[in-house]
N, C-alpha and C positions, 0 to 999 in steps of 0.2 A: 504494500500500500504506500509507504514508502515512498517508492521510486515512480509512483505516478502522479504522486500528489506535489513531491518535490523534486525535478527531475534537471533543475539547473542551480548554479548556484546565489541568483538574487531570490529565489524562492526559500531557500534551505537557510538563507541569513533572515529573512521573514520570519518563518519557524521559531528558529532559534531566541531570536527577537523576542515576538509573541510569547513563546514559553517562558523562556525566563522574567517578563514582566509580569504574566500571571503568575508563576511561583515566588516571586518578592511581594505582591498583593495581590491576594485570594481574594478578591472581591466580584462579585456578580456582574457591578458597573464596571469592571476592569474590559472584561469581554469587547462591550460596549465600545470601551474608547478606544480597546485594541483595532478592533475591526474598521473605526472609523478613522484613523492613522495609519494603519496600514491602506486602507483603500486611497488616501488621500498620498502617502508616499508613491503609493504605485501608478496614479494619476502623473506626479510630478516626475516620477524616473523614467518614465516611461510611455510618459505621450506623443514621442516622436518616432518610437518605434514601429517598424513596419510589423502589421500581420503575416502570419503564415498564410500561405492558399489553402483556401477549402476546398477538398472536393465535393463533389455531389454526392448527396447519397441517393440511390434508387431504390425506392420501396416498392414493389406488386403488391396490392389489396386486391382481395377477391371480391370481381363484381357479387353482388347478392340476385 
């Protein structure tokens, strides 16, 4: 699970990050401001970043 969830390394310094601020305050609102600082760091590091290409997916549904 691991290696899918953190599979480079600005993601695995995230983690790390994250954890250890929850483990210095066990607090519920920690969660909270974790989540909204990281999403706000991830904004700023990386809003000029290009995406990967998506492929397409094909799905067949059976007519009814």
């Amino acid at each position: 699970m691991g290696k899918k969830l953190t599979p480079d390394l600005p993601r695995i310094a995230f983690a790390i990050v994250a954890a250890s601020l929850l483990l210095l305050f066990p607090l519920a609102s920690m969660q909270l401001i974790i989540i909204g600082l990281a999403a706000f760091a991830g904004y700023v590091l990386f809003k000029n970043k290009e995406l990967d290409t998506h492929t397409s997916l094909n799905i067949d549904l059976p007519k009814k």
